[in-house]
C-alpha positions in Angstrom: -3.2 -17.7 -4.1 -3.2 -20.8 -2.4 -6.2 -20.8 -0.1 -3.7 -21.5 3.1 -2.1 -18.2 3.0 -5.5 -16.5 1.6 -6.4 -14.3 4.7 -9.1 -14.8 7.3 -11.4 -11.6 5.8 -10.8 -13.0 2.3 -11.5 -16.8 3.5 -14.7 -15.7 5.7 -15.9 -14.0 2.3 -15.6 -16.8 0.2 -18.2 -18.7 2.5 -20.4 -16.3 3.0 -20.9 -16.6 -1.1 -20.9 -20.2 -1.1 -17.1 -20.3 -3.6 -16.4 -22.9 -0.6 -17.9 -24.7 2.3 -17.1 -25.0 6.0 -15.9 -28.0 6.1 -14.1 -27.9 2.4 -12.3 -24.8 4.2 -11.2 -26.8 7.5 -10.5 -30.2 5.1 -8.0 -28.1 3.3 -6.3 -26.4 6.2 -6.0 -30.1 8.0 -4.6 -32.1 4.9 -2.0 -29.0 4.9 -1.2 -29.7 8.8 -1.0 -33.3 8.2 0.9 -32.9 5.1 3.4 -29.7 6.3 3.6 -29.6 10.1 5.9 -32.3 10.8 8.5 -30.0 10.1 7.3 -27.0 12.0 5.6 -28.7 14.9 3.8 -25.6 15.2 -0.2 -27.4 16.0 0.7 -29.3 19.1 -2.7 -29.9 20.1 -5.6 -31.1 17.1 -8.8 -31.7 17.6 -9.9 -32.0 14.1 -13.2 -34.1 14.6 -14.8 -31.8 16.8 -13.7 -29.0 14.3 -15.5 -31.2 11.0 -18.8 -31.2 13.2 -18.9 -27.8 13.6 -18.1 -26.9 10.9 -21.4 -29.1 9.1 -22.9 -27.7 11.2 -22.3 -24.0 10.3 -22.7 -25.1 6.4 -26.4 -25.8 7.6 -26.1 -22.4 8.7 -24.6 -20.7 5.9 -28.0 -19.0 4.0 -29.7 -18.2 7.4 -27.2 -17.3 10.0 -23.4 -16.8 8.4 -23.1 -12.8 9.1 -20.3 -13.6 11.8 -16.9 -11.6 10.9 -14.9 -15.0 11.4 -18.3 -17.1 9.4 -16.1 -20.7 8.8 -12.5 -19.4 9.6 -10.5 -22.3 10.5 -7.9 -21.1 13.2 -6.1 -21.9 16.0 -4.8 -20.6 19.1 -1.8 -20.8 21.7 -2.2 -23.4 24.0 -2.4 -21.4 26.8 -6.0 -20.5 26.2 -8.7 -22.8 27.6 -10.7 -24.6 25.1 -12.9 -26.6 27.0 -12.4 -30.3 26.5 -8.4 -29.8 25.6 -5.4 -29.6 27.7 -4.1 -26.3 28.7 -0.2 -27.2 30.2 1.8 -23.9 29.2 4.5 -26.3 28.5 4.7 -27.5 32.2 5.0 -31.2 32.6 3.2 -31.6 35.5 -0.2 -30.4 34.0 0.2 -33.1 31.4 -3.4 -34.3 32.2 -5.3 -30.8 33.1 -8.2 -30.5 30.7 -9.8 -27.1 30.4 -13.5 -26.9 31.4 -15.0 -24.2 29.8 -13.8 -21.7 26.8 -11.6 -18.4 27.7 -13.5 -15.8 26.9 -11.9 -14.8 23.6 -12.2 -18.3 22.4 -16.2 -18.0 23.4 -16.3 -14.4 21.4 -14.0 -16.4 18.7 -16.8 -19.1 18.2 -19.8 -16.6 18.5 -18.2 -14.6 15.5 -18.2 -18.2 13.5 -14.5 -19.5 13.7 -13.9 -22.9 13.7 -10.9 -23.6 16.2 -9.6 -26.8 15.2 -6.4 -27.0 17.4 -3.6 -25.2 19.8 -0.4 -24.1 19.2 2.9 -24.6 20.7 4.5 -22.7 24.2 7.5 -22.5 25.9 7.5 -23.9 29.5 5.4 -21.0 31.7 5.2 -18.9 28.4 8.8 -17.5 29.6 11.3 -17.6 26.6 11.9 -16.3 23.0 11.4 -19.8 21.6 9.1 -22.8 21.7 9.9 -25.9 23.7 8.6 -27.9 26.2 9.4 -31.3 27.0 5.3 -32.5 26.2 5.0 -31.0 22.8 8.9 -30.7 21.4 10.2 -27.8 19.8 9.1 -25.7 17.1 10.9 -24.7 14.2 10.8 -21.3 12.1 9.4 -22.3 8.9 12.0 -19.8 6.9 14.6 -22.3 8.5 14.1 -25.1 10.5 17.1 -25.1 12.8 15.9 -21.9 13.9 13.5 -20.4 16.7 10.0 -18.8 15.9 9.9 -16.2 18.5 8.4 -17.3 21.9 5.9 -17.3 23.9 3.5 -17.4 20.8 6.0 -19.2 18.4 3.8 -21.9 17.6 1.2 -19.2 16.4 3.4 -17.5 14.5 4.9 -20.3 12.8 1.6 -22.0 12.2 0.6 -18.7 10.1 3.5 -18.3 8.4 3.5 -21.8 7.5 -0.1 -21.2 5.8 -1.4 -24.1 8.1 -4.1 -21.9 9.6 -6.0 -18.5 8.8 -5.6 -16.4 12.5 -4.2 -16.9 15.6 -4.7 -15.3 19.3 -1.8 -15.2 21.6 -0.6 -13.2 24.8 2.3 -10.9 25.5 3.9 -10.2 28.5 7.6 -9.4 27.4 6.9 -9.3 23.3 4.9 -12.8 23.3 3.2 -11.5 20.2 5.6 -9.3 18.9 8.6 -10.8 19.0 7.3 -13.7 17.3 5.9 -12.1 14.5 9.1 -10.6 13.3 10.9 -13.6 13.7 8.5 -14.9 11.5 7.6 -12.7 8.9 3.5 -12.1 9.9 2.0 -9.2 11.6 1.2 -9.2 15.3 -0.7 -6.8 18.1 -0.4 -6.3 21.6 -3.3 -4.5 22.5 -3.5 -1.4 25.2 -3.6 -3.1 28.3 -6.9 -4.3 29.2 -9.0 -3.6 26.3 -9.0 -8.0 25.5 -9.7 -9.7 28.7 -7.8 -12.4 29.3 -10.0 -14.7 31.0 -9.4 -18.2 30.7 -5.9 -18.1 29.9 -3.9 -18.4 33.0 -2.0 -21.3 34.4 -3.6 -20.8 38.3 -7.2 -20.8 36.3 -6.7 -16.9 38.1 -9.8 -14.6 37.7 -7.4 -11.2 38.5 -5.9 -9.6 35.8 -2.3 -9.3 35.6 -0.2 -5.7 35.3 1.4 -6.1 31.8 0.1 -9.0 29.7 -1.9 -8.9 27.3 -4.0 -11.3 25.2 -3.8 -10.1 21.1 -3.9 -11.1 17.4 -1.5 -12.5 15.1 -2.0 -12.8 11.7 -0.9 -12.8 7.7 -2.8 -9.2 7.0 -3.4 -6.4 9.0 -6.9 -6.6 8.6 -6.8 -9.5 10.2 -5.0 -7.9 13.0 -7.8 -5.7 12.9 -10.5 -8.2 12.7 -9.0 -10.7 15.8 -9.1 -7.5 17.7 -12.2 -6.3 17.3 -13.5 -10.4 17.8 -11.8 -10.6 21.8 -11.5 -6.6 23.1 -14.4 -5.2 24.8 -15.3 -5.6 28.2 -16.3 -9.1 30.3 -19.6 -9.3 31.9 -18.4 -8.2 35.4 -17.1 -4.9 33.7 -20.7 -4.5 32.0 -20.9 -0.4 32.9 -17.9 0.0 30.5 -17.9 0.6 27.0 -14.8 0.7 24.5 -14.3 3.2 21.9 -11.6 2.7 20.6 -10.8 6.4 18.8 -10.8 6.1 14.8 -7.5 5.6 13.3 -5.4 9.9 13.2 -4.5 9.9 9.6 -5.5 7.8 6.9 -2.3 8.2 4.4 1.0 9.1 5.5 1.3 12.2 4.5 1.3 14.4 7.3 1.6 12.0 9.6 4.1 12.8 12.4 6.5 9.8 13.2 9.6 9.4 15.6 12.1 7.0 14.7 14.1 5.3 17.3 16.9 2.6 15.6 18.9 1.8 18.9 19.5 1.9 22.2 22.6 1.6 24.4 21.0 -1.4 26.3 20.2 -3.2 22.9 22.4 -3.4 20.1 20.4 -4.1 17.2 21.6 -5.8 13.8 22.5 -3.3 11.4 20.4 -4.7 8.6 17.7 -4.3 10.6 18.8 -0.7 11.7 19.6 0.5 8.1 16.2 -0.8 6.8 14.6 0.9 9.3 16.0 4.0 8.6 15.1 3.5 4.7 11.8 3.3 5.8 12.1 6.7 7.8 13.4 8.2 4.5 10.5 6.9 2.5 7.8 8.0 4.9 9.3 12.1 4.9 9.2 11.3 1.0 6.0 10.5 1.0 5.2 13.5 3.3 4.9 11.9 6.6 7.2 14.4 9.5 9.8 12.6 10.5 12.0 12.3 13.9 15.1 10.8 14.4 15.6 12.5 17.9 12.4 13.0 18.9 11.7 11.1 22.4 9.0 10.8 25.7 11.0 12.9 28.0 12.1 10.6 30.8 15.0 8.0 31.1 14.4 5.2 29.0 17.0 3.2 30.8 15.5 3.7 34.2 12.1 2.8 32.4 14.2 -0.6 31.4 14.6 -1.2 34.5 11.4 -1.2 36.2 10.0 -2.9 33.7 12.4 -5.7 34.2 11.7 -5.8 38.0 7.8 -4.6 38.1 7.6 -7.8 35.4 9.5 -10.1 37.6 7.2 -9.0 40.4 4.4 -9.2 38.2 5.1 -12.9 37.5 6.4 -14.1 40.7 3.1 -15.1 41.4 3.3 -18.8 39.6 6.6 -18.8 42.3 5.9 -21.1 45.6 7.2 -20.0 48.6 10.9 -21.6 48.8 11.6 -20.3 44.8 10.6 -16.2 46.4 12.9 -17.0 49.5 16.0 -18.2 47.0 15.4 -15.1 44.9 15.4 -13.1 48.2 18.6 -14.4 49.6 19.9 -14.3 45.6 18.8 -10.3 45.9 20.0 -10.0 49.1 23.7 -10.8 47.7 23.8 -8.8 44.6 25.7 -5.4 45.0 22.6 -2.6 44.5 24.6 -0.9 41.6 24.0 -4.7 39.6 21.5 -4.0 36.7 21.9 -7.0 35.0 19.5 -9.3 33.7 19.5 -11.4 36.8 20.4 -8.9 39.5 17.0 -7.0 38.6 14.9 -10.5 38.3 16.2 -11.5 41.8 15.1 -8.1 43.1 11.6 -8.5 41.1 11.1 -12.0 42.2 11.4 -11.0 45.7 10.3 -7.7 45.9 7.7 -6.0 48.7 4.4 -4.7 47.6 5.4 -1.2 49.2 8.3 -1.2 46.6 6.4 -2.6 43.9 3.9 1.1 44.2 7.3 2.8 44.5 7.8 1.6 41.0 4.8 2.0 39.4 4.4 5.4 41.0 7.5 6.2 39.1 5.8 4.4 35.9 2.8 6.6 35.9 4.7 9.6 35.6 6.4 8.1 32.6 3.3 7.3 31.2 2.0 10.7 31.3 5.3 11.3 29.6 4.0 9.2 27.0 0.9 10.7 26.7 2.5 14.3 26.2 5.1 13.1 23.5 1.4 11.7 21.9 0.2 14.9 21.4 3.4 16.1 19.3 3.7 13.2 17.5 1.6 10.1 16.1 3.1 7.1 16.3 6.7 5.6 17.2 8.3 3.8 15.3 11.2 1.4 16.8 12.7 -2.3 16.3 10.8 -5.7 17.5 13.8 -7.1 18.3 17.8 -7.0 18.2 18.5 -9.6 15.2 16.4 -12.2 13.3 15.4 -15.5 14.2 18.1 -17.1 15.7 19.6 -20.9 15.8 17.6 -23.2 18.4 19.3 -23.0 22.1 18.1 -25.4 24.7 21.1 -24.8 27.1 21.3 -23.4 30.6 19.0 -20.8 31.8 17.9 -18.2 29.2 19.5 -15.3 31.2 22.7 -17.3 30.5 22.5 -17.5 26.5 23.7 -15.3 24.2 22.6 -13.8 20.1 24.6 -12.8 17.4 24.4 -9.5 17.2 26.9 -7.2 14.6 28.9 -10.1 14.8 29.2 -10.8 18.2 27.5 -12.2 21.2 25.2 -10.0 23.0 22.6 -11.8 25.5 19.7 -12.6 24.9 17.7 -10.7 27.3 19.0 -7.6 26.0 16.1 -7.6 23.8 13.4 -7.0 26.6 14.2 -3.4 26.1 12.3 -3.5 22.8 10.1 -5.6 24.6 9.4 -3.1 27.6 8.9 0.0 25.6 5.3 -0.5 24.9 3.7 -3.0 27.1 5.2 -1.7 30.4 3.8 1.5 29.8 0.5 0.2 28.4 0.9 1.4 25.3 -0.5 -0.7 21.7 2.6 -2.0 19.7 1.7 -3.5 16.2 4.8 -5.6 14.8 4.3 -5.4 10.7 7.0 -6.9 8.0 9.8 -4.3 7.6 12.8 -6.8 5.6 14.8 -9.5 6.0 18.5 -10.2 6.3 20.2 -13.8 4.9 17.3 -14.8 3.8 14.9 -14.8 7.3 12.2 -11.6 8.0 12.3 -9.3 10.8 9.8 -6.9 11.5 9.7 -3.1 12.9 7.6 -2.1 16.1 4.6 0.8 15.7 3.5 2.3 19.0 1.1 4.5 19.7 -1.0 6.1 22.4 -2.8 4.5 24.9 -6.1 3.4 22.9 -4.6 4.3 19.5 -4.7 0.5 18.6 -6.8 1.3 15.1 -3.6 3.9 14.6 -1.0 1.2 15.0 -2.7 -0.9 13.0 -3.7 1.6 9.9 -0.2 2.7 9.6 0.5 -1.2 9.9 -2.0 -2.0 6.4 -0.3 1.4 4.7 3.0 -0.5 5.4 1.3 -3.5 4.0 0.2 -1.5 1.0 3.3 0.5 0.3 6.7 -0.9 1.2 6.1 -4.8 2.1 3.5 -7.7 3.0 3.7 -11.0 4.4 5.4 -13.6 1.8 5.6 -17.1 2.2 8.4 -18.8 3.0 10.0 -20.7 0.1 8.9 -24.2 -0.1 5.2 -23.8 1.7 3.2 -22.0 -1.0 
């Protein structure tokens, strides 16, 4: 296989026994970006000399010190995560010039395990769409077709890997960053329980606080890799140092006997019914291969309230990057909306604008779901749902992105629809590992495997069984 698309466990091996050097490894990925990303756009930011010195560097290092997990990886990550010495912009003109400082965290814990970050990947403006634009760094283009989007916020990730122009990527998910990305794209992706990767260094106030919600994670060709990018950034920051994570060892290591719930669609999301029918293939070959499997099976609580809150508790959640004039337009924007509204907008006015005393109203609300959660948990292993209403769709610059609208079924759905496949893991806290399911006219999509808070290395297993026994990552035609 063509070393670009060989993944990062595999690559890190083949250094380790001296089959290839450092900077052979890092040459090869950079005369593929110079040669392949002027159609993708995907590495926005390079910094390719720095990269080459490190990487002699570790080749000095190889015999004596190359035991990191990552020893000579080339990768990337999204451009929101300080690299000291780069720009960090999420896409926002007006930081054009700010150069990061110091390393985020992960990228420190990247380094230490031996990867050799040799640029960033591309955003959209504020990390706040479902496609990759901004007007510093262009757009991005799917690599399975290039008038299409690769997911957003982490579309430049995604694209880069799927594109074979790097070996593992980190990115953040707030409203299926990671997730949604990844299927669009083909690759595997993980958003993390909440607050098991900090996320220091990668916010656009240079904020210390954590945020309810987001998440940093892995992207990648393998789930292995998943697995090895996590285990590389979680575990806790120096301020935390009285913690420990233990993450619990993965429930089942075959299917059989596992215990799975299948949910194809929702009500608030019509989903594509390629993407429905291939999901519920899948459900048929899992009972055949002895798995237990649910078609009904559900937390018990409202999952259209849950929508909801998520919608508005994220809004709140983000208003933060808001100054003072944008809350008090939301406000008055609230203020107007009849109360029985639940609409995209309606319920990102009210989260904009909303009071900290309604905000715990809200997430009082949320724990009891998420105890919810964590009783449906102990009937059944894992969830199984989609990543996102249709594949990748055609690029759509226009108007606000609560205004656009998807082809779903054949007709036009909005967009935003989709954060309910979005919200069903994150806002409860919950791991979601997005793994190839199929693909439809000729793009991938992928399906979404949650499981209990801290059953990342569950998610994640059942995400390499997947890999093992129904599909893995392909290349797109053209980039082998």
């Amino acid at each position: 296989m063509e070393l670009g698309f060989q993944s990062a466990k595999k690559l890190a091996a083949l250094v380790r026994l001296g089959k290839v050097g450092c900077l052979e490894l890092l040459d090869h990925f950079i005369a593929r970006v110079e040669r392949l990303d002027g159609r993708t756009n995907a590495i926005v930011v390079r910094d390719f000399d720095r990269a080459r010195k490190r990487a002699r560097t570790l080749d000095r290092k190889r015999k004596t010190d190359g035991k990191g997990a990552l020893f000579g990886v080339p990768m990337t990550v999204k451009e929101s995560f300080n690299v000291a010495g780069l720009p960090t912009t999420w896409g926002i003109p007006e930081l054009n010039d700010t150069i990061a400082q110091q390393d985020a965290l992960a990228v420190q814990r990247l380094n230490a395990a031996g990867a050799v970050i040799f640029g960033k990947t591309n955003v959209p403006i504020r990390l706040a769409d479902w496609q990759s634009y901004n007007a510093i760094y262009g757009t991005t283009n799917n690599p399975w077709d290039l008038t299409r989007v690769p997911g957003g916020s982490s579309g430049g990730s995604a694209a880069a890997l799927a594109a074979g122009l790097t070996a593992l990527e980190v990115g953040s998910d707030i409203g299926s960053s990671i997730r949604n990305p990844a299927h669009y794209c083909g690759v595997f992706g993980h958003k993390p329980t909440w607050g098991i990767c900090p996320p220091l260094g990668q916010s656009i106030m240079e904020n210390v606080a954590r945020s309810d919600i987001s998440v940093i994670g892995p992207l990648a060709r393998t789930a292995d890799d998943l697995a090895l990018g996590l285990a590389t950034i979680a575990g806790p920051e120096e301020i935390d140092a009285g913690l420990q994570l233990r993450l619990p060892s993965p429930r089942l290591s075959t299917l059989r006997g596992m215990r799975v719930a299948v949910m194809l669609d929702h009500p608030l999301s019509e989903v594509d019914a390629a993407i429905t029918g291939r999901l519920e293939e899948f459900a048929k070959h899992l009972s055949r291969q002895g798995a237990k499997v649910s078609f009904s099976a559900r937390p018990d609580f409202d999952l259209t309230l849950g929508h909801q809150l998520y919608i508005t508790l994220l809004r709140a959640t983000t208003s933060g990057r808001l100054d003072d004039q944008e809350i008090q337009r939301w406000a008055d924007e609230a203020a107007r909306l009849p109360a029985s509204d639940m609409s995209y907008y309606a319920m990102m006015a009210r989260g904009n604008s909303m009071r900290h005393r309604d905000f715990l109203r809200g997430h009082e609300i949320r724990e009891k779901m998420r105890r919810a959660w964590a009783a449906f948990f102990r009937e059944w292993d894992l969830f199984l749902c989609p990543a996102g209403a249709n594949t990748a769709f055609p690029h759509d610059q226009a108007g606000e992105r609560w205004e656009r609208t998807i082809e779903v079924n054949g007709h036009r759905v909005p967009t935003t629809d989709q954060m309910f496949w979005a919200g069903i893991s994150c806002f409860f806290y919950l791991p979601g590992t997005v793994a190839p399911l199929g693909s439809s006219g000729g793009l991938p999509f992928g399906v979404q495997i949650v499981g209990p808070q801290y059953g990342d290395r569950t998610t994640i297993q059942f995400a390499k069984l997947m890999e093992k026994g129904w599909q893995a990552f392909t290349p797109p035609p053209g980039w082998e």
